[in-house]
Structure formats: C-alpha cells, structure tokens
HTML snippet that shows the backbone in 3Dmol.js (N, CA, C, O; Angstrom):
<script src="https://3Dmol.org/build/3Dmol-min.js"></script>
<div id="view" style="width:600px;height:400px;position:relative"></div>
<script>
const pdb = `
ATOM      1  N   UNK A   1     -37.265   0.125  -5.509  1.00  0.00           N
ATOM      2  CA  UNK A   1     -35.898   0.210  -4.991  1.00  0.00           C
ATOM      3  C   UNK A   1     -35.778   1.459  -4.115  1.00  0.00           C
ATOM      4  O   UNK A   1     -36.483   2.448  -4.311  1.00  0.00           O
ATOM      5  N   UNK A   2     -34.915   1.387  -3.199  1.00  0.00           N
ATOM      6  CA  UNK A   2     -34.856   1.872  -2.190  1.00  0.00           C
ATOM      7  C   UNK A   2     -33.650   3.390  -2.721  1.00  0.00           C
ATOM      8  O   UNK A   2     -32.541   2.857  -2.717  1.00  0.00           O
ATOM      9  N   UNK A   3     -33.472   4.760  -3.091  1.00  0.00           N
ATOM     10  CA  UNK A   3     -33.020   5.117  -4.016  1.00  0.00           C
ATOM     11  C   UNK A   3     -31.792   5.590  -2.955  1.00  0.00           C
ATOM     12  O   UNK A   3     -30.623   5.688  -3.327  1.00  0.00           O
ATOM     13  N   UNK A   4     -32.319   5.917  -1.334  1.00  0.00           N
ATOM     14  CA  UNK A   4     -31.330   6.516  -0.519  1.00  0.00           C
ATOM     15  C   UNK A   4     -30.160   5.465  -0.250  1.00  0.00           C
ATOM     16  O   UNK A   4     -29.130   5.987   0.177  1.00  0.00           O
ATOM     17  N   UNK A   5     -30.133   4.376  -0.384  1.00  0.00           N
ATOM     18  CA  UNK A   5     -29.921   2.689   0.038  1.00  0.00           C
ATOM     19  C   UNK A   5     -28.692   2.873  -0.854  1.00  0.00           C
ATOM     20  O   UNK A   5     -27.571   2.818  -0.348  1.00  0.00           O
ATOM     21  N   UNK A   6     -28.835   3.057  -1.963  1.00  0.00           N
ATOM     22  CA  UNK A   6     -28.177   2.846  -2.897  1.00  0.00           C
ATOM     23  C   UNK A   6     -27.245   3.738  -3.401  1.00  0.00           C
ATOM     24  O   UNK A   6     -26.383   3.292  -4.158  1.00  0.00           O
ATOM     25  N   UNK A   7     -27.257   4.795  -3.151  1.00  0.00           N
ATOM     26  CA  UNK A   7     -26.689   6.222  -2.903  1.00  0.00           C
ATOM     27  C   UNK A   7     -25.782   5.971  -2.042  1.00  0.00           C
ATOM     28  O   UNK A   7     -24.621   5.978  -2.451  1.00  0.00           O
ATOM     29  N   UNK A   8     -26.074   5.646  -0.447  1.00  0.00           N
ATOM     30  CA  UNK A   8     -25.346   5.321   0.482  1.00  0.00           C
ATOM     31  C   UNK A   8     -24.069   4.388   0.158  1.00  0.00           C
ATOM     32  O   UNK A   8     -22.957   4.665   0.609  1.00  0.00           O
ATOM     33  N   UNK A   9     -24.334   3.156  -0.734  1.00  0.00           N
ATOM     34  CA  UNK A   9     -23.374   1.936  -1.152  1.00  0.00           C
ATOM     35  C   UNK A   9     -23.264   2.486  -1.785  1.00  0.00           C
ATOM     36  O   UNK A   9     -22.073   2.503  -1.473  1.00  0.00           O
ATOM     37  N   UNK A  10     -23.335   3.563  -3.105  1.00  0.00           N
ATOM     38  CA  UNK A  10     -22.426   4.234  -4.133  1.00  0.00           C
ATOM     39  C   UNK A  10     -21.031   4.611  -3.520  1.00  0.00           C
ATOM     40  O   UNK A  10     -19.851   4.366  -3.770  1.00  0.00           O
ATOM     41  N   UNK A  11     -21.883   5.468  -2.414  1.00  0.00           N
ATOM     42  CA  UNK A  11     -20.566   6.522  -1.963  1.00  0.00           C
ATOM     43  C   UNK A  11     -19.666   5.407  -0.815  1.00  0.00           C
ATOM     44  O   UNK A  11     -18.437   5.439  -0.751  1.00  0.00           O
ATOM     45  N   UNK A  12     -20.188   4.823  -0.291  1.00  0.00           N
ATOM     46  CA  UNK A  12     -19.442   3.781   0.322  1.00  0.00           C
ATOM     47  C   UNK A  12     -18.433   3.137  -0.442  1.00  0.00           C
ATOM     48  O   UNK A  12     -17.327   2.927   0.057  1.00  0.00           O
ATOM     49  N   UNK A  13     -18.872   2.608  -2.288  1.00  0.00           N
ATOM     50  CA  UNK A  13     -17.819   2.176  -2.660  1.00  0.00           C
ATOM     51  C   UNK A  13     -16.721   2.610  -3.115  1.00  0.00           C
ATOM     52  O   UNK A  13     -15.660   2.046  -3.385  1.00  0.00           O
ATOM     53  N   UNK A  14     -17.223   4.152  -3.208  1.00  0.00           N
ATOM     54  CA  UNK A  14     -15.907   5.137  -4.112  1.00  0.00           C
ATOM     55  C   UNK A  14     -15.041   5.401  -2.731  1.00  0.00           C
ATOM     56  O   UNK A  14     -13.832   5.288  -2.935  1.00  0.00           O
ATOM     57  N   UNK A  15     -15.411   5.742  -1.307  1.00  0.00           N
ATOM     58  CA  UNK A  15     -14.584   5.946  -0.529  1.00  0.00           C
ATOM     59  C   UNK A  15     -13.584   4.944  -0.078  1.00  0.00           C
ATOM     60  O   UNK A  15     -12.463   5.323   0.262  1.00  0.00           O
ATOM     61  N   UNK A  16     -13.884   3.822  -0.057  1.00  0.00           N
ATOM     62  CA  UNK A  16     -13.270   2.561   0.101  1.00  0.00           C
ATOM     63  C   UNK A  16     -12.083   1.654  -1.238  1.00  0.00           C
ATOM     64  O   UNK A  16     -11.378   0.646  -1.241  1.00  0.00           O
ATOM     65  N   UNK A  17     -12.510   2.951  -2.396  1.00  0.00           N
ATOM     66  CA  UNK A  17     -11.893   2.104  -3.561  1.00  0.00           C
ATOM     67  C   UNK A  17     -10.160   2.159  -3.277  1.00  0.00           C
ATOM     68  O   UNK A  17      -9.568   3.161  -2.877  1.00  0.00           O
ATOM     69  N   UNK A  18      -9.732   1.263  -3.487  1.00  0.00           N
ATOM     70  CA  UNK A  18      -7.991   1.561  -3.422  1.00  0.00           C
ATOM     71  C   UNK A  18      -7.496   1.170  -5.010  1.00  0.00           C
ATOM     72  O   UNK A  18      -7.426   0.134  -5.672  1.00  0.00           O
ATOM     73  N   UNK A  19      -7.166   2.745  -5.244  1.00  0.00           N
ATOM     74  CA  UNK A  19      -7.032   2.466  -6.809  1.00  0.00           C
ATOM     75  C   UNK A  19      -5.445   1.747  -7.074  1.00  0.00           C
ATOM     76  O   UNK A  19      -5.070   1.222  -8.123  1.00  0.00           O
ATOM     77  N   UNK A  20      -4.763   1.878  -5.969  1.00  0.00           N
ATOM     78  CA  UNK A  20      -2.744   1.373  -5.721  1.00  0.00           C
ATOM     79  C   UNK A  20      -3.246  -0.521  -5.857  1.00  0.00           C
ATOM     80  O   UNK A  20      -2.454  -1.333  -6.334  1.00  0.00           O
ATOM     81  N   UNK A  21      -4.320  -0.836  -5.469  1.00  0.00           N
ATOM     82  CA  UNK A  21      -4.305  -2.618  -5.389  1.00  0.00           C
ATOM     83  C   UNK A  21      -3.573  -3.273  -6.592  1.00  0.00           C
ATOM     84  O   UNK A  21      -3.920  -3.023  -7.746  1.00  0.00           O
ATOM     85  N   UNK A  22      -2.631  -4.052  -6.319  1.00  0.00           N
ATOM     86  CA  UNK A  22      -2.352  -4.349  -7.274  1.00  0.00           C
ATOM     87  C   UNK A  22      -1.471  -3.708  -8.712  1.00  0.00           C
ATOM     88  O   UNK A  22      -1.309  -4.412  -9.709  1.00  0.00           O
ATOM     89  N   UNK A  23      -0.997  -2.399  -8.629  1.00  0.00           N
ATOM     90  CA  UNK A  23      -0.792  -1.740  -9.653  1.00  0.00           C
ATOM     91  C   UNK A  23       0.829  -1.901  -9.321  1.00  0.00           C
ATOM     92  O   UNK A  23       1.249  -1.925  -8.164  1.00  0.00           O
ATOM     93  N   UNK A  24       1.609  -1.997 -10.388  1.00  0.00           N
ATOM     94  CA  UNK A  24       3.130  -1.674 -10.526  1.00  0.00           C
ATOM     95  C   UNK A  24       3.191  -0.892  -9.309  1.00  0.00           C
ATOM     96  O   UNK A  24       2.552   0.106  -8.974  1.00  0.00           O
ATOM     97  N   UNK A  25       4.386  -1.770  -8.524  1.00  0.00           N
ATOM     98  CA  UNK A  25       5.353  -0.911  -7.363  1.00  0.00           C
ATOM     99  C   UNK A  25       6.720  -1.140  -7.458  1.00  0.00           C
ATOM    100  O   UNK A  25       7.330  -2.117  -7.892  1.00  0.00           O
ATOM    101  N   UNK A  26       7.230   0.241  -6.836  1.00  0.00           N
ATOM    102  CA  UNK A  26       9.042  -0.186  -7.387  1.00  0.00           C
ATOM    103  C   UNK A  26       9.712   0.651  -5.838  1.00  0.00           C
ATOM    104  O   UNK A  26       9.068   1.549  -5.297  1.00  0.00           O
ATOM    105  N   UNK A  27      10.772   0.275  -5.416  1.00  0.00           N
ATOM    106  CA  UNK A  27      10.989   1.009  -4.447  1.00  0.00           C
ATOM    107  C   UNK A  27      12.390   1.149  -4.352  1.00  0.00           C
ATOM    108  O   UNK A  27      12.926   0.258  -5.011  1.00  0.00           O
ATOM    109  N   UNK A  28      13.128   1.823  -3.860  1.00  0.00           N
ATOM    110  CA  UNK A  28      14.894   2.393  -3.801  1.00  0.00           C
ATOM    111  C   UNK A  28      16.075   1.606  -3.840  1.00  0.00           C
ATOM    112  O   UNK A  28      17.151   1.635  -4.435  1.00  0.00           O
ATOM    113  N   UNK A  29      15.117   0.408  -2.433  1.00  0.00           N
ATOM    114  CA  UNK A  29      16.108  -0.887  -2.559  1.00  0.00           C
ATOM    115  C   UNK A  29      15.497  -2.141  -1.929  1.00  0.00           C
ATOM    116  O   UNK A  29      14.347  -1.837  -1.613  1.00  0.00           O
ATOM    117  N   UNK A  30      15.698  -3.151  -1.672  1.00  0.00           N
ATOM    118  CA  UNK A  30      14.866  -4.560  -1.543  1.00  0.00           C
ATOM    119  C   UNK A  30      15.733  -5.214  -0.559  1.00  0.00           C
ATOM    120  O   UNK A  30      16.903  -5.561  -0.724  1.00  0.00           O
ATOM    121  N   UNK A  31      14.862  -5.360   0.689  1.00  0.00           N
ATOM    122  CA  UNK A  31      15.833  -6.464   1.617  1.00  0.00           C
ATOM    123  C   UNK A  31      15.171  -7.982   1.556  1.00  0.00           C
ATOM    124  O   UNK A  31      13.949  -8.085   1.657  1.00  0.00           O
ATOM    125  N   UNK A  32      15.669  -8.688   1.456  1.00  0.00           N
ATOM    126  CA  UNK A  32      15.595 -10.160   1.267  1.00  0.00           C
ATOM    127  C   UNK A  32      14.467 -10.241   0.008  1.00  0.00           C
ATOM    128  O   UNK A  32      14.617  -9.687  -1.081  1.00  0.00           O
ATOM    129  N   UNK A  33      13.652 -10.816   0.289  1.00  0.00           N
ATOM    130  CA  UNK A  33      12.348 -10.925  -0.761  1.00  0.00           C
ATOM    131  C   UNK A  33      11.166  -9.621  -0.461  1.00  0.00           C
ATOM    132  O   UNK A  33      10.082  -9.510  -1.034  1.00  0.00           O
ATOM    133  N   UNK A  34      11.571  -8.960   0.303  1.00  0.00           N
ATOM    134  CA  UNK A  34      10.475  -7.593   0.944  1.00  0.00           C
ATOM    135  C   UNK A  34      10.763  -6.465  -0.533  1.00  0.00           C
ATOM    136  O   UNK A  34      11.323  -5.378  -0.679  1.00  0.00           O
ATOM    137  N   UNK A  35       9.929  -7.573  -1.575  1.00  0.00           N
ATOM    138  CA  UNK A  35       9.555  -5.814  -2.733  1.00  0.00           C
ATOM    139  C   UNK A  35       8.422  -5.339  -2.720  1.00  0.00           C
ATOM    140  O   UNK A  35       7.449  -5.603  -2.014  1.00  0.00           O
ATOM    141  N   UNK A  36       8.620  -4.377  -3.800  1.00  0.00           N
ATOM    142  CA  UNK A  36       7.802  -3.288  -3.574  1.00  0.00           C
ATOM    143  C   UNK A  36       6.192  -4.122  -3.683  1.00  0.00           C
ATOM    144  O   UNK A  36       5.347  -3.451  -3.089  1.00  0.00           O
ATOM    145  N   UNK A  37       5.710  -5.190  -4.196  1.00  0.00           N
ATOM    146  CA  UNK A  37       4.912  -5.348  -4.583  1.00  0.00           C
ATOM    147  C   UNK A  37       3.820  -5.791  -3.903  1.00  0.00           C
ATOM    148  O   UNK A  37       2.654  -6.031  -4.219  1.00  0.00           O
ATOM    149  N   UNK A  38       4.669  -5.865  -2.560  1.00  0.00           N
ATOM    150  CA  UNK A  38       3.966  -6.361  -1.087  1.00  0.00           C
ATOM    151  C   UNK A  38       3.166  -5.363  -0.579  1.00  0.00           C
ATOM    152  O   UNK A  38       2.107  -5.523   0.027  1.00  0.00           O
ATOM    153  N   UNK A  39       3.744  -4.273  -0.864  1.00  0.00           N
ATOM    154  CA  UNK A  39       2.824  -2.924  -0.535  1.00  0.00           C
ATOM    155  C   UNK A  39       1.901  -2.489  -1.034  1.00  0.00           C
ATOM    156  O   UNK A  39       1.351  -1.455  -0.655  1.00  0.00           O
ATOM    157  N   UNK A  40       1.366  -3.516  -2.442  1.00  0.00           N
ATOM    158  CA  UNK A  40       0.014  -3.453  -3.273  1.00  0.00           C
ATOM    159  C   UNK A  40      -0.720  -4.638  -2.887  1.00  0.00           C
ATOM    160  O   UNK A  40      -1.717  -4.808  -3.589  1.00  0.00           O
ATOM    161  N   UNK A  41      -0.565  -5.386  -2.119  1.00  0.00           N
ATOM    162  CA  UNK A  41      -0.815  -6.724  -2.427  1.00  0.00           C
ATOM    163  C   UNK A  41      -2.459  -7.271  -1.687  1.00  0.00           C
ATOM    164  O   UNK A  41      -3.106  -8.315  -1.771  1.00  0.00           O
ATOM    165  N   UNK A  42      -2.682  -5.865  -0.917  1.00  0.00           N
ATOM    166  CA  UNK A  42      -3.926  -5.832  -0.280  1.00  0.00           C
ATOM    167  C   UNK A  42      -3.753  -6.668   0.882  1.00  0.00           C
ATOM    168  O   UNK A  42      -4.862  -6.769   1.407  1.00  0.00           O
ATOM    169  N   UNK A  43      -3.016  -7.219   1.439  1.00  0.00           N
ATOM    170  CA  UNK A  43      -2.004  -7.949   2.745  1.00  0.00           C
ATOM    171  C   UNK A  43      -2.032  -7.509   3.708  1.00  0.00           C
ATOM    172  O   UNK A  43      -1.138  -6.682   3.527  1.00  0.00           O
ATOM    173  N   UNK A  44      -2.471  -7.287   5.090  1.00  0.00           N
ATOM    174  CA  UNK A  44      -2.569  -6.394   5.871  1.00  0.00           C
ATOM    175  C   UNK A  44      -1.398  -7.236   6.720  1.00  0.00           C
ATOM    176  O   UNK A  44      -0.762  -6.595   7.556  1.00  0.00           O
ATOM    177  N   UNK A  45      -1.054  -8.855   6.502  1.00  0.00           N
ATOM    178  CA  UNK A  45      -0.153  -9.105   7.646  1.00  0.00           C
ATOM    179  C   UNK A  45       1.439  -8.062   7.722  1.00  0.00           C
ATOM    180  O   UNK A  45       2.100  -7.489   6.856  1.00  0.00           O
ATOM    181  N   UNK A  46       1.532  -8.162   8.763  1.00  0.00           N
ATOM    182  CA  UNK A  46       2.924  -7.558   9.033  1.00  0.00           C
ATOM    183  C   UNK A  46       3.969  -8.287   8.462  1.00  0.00           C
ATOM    184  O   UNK A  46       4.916  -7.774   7.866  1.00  0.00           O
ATOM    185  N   UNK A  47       3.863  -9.032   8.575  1.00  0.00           N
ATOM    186  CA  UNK A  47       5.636  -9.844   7.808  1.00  0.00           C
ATOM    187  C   UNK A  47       5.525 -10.391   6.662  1.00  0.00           C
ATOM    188  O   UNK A  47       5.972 -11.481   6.306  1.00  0.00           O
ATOM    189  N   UNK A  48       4.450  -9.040   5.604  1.00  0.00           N
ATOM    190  CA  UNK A  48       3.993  -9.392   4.687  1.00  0.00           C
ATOM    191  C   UNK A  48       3.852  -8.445   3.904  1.00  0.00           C
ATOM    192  O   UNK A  48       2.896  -8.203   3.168  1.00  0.00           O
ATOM    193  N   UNK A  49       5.342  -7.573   4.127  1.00  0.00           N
ATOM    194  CA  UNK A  49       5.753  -6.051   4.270  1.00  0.00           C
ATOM    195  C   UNK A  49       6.471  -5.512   2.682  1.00  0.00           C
ATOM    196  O   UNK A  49       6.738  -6.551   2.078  1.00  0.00           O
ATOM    197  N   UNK A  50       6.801  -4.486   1.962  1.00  0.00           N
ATOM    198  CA  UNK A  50       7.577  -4.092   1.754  1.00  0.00           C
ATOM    199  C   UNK A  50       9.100  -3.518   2.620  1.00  0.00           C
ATOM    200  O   UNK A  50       9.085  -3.021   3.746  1.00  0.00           O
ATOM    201  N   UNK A  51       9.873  -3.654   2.098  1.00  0.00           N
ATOM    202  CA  UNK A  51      11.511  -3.234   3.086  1.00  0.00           C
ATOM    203  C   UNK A  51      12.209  -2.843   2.001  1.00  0.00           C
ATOM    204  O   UNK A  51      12.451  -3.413   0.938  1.00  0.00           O
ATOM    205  N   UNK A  52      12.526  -1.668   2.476  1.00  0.00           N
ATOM    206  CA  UNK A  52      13.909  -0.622   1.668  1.00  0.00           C
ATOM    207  C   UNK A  52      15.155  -1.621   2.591  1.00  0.00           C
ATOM    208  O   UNK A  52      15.102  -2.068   3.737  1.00  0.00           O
ATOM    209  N   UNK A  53      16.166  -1.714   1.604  1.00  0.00           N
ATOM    210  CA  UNK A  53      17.076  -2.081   2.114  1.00  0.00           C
ATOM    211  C   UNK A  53      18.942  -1.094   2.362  1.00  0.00           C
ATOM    212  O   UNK A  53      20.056  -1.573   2.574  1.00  0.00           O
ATOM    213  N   UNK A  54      18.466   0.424   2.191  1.00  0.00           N
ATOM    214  CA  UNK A  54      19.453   1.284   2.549  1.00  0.00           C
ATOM    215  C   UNK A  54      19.728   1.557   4.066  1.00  0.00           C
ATOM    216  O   UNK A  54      19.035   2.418   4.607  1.00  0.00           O
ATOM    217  N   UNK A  55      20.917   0.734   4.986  1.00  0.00           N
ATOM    218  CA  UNK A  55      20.640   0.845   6.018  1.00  0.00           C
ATOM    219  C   UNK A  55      21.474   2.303   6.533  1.00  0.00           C
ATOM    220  O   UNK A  55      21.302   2.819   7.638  1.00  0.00           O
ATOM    221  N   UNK A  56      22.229   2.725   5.669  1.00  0.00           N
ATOM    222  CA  UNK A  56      22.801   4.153   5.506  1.00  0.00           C
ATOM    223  C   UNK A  56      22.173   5.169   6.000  1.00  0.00           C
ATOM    224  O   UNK A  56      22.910   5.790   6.766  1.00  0.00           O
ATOM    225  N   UNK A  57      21.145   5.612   5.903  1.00  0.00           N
ATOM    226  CA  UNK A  57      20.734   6.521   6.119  1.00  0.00           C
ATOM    227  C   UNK A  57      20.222   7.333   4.616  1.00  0.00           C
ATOM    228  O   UNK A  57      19.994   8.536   4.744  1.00  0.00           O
ATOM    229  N   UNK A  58      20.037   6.732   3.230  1.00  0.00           N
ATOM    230  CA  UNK A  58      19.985   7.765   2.724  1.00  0.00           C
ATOM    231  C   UNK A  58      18.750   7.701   2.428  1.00  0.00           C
ATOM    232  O   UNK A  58      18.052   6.961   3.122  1.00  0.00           O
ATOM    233  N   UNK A  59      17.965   8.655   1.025  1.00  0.00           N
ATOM    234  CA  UNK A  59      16.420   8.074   1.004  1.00  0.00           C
ATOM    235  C   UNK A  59      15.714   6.879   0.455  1.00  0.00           C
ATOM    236  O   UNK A  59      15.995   6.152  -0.497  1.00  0.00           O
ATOM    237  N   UNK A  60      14.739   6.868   1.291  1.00  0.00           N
ATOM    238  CA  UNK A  60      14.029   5.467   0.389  1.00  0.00           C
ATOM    239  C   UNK A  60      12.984   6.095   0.108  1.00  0.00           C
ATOM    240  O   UNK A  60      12.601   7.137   0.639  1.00  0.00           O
ATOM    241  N   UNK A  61      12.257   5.252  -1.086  1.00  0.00           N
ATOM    242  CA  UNK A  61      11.499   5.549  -1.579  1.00  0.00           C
ATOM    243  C   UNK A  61      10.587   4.415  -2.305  1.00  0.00           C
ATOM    244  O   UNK A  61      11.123   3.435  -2.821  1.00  0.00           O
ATOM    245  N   UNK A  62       9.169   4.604  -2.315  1.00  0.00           N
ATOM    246  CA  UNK A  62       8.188   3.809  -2.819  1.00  0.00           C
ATOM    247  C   UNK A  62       7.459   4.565  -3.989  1.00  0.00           C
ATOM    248  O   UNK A  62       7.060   5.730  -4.002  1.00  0.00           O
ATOM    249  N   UNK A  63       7.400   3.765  -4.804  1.00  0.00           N
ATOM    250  CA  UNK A  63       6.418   4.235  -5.917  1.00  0.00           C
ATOM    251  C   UNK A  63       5.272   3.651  -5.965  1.00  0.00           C
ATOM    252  O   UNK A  63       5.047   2.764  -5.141  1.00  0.00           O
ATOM    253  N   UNK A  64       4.309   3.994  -6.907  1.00  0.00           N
ATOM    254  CA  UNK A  64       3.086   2.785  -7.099  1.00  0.00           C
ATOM    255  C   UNK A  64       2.473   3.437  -8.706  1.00  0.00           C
ATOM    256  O   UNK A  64       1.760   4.441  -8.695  1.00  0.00           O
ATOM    257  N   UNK A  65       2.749   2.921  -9.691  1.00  0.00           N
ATOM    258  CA  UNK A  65       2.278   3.324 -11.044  1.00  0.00           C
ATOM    259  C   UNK A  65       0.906   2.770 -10.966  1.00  0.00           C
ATOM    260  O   UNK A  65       0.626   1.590 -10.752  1.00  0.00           O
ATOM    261  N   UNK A  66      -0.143   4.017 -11.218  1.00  0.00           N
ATOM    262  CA  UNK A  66      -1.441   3.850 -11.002  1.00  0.00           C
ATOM    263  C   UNK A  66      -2.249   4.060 -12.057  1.00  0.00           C
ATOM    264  O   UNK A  66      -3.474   4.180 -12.028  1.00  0.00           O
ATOM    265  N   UNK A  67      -1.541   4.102 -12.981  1.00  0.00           N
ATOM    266  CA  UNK A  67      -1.980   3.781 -14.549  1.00  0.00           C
ATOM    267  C   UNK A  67      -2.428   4.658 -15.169  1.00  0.00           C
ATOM    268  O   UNK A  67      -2.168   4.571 -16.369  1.00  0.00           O
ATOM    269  N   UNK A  68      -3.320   5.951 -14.725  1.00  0.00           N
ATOM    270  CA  UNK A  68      -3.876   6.943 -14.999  1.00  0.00           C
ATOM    271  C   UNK A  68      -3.997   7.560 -13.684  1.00  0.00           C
ATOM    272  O   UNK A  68      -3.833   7.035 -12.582  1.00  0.00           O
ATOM    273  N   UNK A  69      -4.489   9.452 -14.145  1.00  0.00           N
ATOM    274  CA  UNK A  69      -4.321  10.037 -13.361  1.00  0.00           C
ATOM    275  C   UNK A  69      -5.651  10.315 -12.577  1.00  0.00           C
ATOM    276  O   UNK A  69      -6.743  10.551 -13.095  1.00  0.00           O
ATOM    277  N   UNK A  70      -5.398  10.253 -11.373  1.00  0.00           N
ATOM    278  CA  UNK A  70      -6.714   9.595 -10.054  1.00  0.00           C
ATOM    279  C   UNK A  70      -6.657  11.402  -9.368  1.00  0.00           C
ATOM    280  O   UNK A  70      -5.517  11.867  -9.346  1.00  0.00           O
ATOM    281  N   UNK A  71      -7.726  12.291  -8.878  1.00  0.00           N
ATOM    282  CA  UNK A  71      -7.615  12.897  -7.726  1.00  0.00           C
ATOM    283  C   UNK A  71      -7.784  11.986  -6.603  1.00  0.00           C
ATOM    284  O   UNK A  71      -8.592  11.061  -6.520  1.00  0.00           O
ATOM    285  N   UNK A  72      -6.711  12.453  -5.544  1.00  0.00           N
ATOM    286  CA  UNK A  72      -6.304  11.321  -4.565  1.00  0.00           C
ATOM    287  C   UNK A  72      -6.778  12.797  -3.516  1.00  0.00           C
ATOM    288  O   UNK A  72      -6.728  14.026  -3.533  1.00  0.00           O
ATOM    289  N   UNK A  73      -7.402  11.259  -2.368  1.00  0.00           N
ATOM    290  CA  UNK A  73      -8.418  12.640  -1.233  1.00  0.00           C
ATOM    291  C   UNK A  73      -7.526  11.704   0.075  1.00  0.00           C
ATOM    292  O   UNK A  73      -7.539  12.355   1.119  1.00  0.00           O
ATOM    293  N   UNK A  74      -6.818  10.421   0.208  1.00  0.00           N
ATOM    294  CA  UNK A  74      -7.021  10.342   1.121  1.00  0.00           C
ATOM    295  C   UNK A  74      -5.342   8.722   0.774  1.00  0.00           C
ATOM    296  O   UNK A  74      -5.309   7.908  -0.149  1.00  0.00           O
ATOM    297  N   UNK A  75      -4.310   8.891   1.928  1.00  0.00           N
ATOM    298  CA  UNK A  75      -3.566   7.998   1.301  1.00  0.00           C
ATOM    299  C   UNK A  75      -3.134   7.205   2.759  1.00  0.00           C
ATOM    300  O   UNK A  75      -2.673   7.818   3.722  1.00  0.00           O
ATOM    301  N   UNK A  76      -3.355   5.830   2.740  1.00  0.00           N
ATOM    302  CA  UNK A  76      -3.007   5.181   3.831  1.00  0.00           C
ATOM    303  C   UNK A  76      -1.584   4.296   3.931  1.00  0.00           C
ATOM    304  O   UNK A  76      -1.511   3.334   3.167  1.00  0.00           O
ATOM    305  N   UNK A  77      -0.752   4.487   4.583  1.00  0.00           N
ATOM    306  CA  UNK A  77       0.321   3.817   4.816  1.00  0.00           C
ATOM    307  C   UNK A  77       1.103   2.979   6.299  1.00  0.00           C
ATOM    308  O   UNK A  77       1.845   3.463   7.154  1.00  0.00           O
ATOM    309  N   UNK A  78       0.664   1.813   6.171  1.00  0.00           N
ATOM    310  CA  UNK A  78       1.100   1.227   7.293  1.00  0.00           C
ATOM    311  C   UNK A  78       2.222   0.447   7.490  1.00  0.00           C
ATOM    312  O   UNK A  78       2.841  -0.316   6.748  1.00  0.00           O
ATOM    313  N   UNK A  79       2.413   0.918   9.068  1.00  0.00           N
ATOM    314  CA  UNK A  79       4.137   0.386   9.595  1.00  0.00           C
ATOM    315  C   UNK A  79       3.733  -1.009   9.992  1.00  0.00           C
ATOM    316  O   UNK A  79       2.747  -1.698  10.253  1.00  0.00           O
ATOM    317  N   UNK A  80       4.951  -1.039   9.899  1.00  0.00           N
ATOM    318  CA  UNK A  80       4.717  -3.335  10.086  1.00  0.00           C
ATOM    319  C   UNK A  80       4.750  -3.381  11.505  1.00  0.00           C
ATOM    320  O   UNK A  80       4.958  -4.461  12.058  1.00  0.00           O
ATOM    321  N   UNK A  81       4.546  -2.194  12.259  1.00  0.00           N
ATOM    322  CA  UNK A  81       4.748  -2.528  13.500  1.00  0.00           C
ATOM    323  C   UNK A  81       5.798  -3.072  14.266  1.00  0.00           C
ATOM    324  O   UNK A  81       6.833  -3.301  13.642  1.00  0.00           O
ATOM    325  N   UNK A  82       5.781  -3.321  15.414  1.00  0.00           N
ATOM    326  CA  UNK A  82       7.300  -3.489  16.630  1.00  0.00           C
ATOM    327  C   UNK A  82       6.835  -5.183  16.214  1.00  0.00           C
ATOM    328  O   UNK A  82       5.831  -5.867  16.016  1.00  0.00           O
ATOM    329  N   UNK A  83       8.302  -5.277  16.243  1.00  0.00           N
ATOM    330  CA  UNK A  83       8.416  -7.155  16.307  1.00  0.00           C
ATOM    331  C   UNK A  83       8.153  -8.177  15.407  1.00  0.00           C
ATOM    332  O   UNK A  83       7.568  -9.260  15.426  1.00  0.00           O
ATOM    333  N   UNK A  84       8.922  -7.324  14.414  1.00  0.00           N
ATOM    334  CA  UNK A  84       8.640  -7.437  12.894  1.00  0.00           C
ATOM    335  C   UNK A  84       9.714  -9.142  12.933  1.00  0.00           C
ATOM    336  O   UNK A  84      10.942  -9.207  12.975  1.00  0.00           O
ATOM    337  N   UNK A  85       8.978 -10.011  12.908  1.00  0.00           N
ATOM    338  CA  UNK A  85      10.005 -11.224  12.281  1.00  0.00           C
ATOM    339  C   UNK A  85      10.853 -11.562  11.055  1.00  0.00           C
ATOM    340  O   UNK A  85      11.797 -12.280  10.727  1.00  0.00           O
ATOM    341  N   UNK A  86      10.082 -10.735  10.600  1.00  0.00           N
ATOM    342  CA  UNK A  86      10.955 -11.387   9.046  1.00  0.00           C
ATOM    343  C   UNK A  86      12.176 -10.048   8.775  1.00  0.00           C
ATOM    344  O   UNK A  86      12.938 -10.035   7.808  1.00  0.00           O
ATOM    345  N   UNK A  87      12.142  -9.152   9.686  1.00  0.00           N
ATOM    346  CA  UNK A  87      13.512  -8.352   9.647  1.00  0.00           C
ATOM    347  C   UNK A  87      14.340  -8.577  10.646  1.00  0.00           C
ATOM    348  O   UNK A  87      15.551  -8.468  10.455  1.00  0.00           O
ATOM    349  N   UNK A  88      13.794  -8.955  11.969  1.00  0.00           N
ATOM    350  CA  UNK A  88      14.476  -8.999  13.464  1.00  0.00           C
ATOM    351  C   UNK A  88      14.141  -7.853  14.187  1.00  0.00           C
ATOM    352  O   UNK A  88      15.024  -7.758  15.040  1.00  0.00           O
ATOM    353  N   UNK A  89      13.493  -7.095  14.296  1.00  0.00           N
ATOM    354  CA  UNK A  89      13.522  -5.775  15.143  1.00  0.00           C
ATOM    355  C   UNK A  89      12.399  -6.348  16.130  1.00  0.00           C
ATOM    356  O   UNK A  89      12.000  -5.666  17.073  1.00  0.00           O
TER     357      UNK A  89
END
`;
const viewer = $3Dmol.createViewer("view");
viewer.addModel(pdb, "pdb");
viewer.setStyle({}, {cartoon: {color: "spectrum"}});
viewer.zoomTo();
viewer.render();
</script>
C-alpha cells in the first residue's frame, strides 16, 4: 500500500467533512416552507434555500445543533443568489 496515497485521502476527508449535514437547524423566523432545515440539507440548489421571514429589519438568525463540540477551522455560507424564484427577488 501506497502509505503517502492514503495520508493524502485522510486529510482530504477531514477537510471536506461537514459536520452541520443534516444536524438540527432552527432559525428566527420561516417564510413560506423556507426552514431552517434546508440549510443542512446538503442542497446546493438555490430555491432550495433557508428564509428568515422578518421583513422589519430586525435580527435573524440561524442555528445548527451539532451535537457535540467540533473545533471549527473553516465555515461556508451561501446566498441563494439574484433571481431567487421561490421568494420573487
């Protein structure tokens, strides 16, 4: 066995792990069916979003209960982008 090979796919899989997949999400407020749980769901489509539904101005907020405690090196969060259908913008 190849020992560098394997080393390489070690560390490949710990950098890539997303420990949020799937784990309890809760968020401030919910527009139509857009909960929190869309934002675990490993979903990359856009209209396949979480949505706070405070159009006020006040804060929103996302959680993600991750069951135990993780050192976190690195946290990705993506916008649904312009021309979002399932809100109208």
């Amino acid at each position: 066995m190849h020992y560098p090979y394997v080393l390489k796919y070690l560390l490949w899989f710990i950098i890539v792990l997303n420990v949020a997949f799937q784990r309890p999400a809760y968020q401030s407020s919910t527009w139509l069916t857009l909960s929190a749980d869309l934002s675990v769901d490993g979903n990359p489509v856009y209209n396949r979003c979480a949505h706070n539904a405070d159009l006020t101005g006040g804060a929103n907020w996302l959680v993600v209960d991750l069951g135990k405690q993780y050192y976190i090196q690195n946290v990705v969060l993506t916008n649904r982008g312009k021309d979002c259908p399932s809100c109208g913008e």
